[in-house]
C-alpha positions as CSV (number, residue, x, y, z in Angstrom):
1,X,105.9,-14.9,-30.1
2,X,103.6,-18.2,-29.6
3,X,103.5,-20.1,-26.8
4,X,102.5,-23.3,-28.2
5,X,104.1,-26.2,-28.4
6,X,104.5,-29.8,-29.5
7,X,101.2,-32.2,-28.3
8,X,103.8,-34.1,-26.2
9,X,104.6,-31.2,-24.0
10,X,102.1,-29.8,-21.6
11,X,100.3,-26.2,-22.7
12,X,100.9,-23.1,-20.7
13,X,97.1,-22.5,-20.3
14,X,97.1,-20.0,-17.3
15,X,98.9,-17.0,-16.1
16,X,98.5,-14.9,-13.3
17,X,99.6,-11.3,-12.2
18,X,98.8,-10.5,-8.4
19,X,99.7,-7.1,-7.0
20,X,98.7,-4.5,-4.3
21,X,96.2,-1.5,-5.7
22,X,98.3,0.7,-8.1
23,X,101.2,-1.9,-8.2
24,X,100.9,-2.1,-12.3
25,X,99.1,-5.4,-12.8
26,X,97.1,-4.1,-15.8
27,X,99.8,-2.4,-17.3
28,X,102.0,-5.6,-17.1
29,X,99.2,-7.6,-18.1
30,X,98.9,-5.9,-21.5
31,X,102.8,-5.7,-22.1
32,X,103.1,-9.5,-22.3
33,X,99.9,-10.1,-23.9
34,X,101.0,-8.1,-26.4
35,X,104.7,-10.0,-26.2
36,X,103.2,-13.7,-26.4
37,X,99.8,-13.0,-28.4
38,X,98.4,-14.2,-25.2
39,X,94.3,-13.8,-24.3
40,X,93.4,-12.0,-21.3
41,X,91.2,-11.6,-18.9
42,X,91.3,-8.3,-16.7
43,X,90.2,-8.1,-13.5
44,X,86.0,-6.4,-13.6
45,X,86.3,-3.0,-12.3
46,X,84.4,-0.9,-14.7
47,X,81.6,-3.0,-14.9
48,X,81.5,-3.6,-11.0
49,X,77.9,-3.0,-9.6
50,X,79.5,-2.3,-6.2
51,X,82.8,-1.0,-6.1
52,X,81.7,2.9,-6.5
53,X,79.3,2.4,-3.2
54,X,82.1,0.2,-1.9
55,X,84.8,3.2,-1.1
56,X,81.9,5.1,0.3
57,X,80.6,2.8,2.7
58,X,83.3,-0.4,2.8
59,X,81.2,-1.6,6.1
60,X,77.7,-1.8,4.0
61,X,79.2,-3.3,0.6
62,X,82.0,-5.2,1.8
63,X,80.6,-8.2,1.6
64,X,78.6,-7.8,-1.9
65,X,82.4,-6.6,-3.2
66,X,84.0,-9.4,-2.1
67,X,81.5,-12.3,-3.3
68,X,81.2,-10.9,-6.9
69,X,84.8,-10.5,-7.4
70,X,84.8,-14.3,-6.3
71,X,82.0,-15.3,-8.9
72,X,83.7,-13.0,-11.5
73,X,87.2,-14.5,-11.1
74,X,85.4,-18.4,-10.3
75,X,84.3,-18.0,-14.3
76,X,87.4,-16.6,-15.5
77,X,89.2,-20.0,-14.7
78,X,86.5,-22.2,-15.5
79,X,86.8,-20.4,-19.2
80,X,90.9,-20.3,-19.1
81,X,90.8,-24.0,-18.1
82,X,88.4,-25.2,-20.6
83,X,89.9,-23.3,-23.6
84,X,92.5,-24.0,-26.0
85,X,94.4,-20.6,-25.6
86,X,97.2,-19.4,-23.3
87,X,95.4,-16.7,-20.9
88,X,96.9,-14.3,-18.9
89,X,94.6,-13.1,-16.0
90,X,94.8,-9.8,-14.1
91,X,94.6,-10.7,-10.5
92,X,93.8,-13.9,-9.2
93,X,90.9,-15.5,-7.1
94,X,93.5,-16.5,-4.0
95,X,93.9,-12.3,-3.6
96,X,90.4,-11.7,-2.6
97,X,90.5,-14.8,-0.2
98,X,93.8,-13.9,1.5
99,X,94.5,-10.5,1.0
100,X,90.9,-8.4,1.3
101,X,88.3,-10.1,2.4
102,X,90.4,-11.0,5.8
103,X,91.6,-7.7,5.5
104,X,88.3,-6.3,6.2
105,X,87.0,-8.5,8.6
106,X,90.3,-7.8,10.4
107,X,89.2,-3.8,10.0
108,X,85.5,-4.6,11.1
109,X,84.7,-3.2,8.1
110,X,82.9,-6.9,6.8
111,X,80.8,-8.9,9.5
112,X,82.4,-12.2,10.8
113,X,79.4,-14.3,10.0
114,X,79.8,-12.9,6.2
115,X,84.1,-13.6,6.2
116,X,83.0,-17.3,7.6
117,X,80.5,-17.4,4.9
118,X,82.5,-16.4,2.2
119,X,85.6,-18.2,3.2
120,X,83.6,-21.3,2.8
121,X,82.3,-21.1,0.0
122,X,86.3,-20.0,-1.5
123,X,87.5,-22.9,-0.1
124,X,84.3,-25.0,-2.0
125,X,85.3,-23.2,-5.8
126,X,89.1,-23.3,-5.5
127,X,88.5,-27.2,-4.7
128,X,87.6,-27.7,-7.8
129,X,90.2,-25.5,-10.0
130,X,94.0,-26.1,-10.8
131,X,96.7,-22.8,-10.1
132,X,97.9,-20.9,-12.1
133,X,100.9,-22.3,-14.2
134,X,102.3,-19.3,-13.4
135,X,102.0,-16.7,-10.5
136,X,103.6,-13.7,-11.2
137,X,103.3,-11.1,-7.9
138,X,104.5,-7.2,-8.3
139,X,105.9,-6.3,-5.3
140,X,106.0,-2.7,-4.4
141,X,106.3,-0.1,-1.5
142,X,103.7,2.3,-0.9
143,X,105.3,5.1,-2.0
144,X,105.1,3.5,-5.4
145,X,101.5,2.5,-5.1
146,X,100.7,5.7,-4.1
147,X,102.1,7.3,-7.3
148,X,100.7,4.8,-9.8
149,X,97.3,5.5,-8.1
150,X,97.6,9.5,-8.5
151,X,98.6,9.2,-12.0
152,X,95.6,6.9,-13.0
153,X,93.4,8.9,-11.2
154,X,90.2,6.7,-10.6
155,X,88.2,8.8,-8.9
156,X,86.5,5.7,-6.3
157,X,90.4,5.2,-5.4
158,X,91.0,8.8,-4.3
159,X,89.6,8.1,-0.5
160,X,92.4,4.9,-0.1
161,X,94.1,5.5,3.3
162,X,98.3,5.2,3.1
163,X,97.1,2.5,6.6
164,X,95.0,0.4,4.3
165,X,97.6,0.1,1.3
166,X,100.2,-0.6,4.0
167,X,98.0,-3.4,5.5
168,X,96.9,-4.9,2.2
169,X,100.8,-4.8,1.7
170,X,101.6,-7.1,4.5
171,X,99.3,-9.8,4.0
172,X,100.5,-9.6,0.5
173,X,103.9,-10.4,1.8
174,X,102.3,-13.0,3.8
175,X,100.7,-14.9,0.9
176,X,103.5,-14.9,-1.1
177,X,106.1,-15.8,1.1
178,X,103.7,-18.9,2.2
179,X,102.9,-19.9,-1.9
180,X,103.6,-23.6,-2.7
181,X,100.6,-24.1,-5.2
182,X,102.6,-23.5,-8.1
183,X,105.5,-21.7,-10.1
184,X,106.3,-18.3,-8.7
185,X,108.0,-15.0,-9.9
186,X,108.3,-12.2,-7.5
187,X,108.8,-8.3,-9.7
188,X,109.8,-6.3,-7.2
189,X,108.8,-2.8,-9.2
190,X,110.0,0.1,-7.2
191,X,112.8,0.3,-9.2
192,X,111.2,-0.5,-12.8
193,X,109.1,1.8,-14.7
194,X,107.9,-0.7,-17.6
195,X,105.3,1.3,-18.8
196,X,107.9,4.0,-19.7
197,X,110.8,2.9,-20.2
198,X,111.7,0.6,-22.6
199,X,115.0,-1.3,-21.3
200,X,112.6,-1.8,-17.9
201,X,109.9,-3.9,-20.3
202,X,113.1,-5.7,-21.8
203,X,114.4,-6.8,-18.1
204,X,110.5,-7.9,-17.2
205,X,109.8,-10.1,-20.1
206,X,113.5,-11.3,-19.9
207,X,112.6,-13.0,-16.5
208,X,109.2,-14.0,-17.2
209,X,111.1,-16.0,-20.4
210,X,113.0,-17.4,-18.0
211,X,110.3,-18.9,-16.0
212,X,108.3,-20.2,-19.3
213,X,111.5,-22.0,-20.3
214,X,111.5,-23.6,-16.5
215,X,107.7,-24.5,-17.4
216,X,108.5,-26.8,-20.8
């Protein structure tokens, strides 16, 4: 299916998939790519320089995490905005902002000064980038994180405490419940398996048709 449409209607440029660790943002992320011949652009784990040290010593890399995964996700939007193409984008530069960084300031585990630091210089990038046209957040428990993140097994994810899921959980909750900055659809996925099960997919990319339509 293509997204595009007549030059007097407005392109669907950007699309977002926010979602707790293990919530099944890259899964998703494929399934509508697939579905609307969409580009994408995945959030940089493999190639991370620091998130292997990172779950070994979050106090030390903390902050080295954090402000690549801002520069990383900073050029992702620069390229989706300046393109011609429909992109959908796994995990979103507001996450790291909201969700982790004060999430580890919070735990001590990143140094004031540095969460002062880097929330200035967030608030400097995101200044001078549009939202996503649409937010799509995969809400989940964490009994279901926990059992997406055992079947993956990454082996840097194996030392994740249940206390920091469940805290990266409620300031997800926060964020989302607080979202004005654009079009929003909440998946709550506890209760569907659309990696394996095919009338699951067919419910998903029923309601993000739904909110496309509401776009045009």
């Amino acid at each position: 299916m293509n997204t595009s449409l007549p030059s007097d209607k407005p392109m669907i440029r950007h699309v977002a998939i926010a979602g707790n660790i293990g919530a099944g943002k890259t899964t998703l992320t494929e399934m509508l790519s697939r579905h609307f011949n969409w580009d994408v652009h995945y959030e940089n784990t493999e190639n991370n320089p620091y998130l292997s040290d990172f779950y070994v010593d979050m106090k030390r890399w903390s902050f080295n995490l954090q402000v690549f995964f801002l520069s990383s996700r900073y050029q992702q939007v620069l390229r989706i905005q300046q393109g011609n193409r429909t992109v959908i984008q796994d995990r979103t530069i507001y996450e790291d902002a909201f969700i982790f960084a004060p999430n580890l300031a919070d735990m001590g585990l990143m140094e004031r000064r540095d969460f002062e630091n880097y929330t200035t210089l967030f608030q400097s990038i995101v200044s001078q980038i549009k939202p996503p046209d649409l937010l799509i957040y995969l809400k989940a428990s964490i009994p279901t994180l926990v059992d997406h993140i055992q079947m993956r097994g990454r082996d840097y994810e194996g030392s994740i405490s249940l206390d920091y899921l469940k805290r990266l959980n409620e300031r997800y909750d926060n964020w989302i419940n607080g979202y004005r900055e654009g079009r929003l659809l909440i998946i709550n996925v506890d209760h569907l398996d659309f990696q394996n099960h095919p009338e699951d997919s067919g419910k998903v990319l029923e309601m993000v048709q739904a909110e496309l339509h509401g776009l045009f």
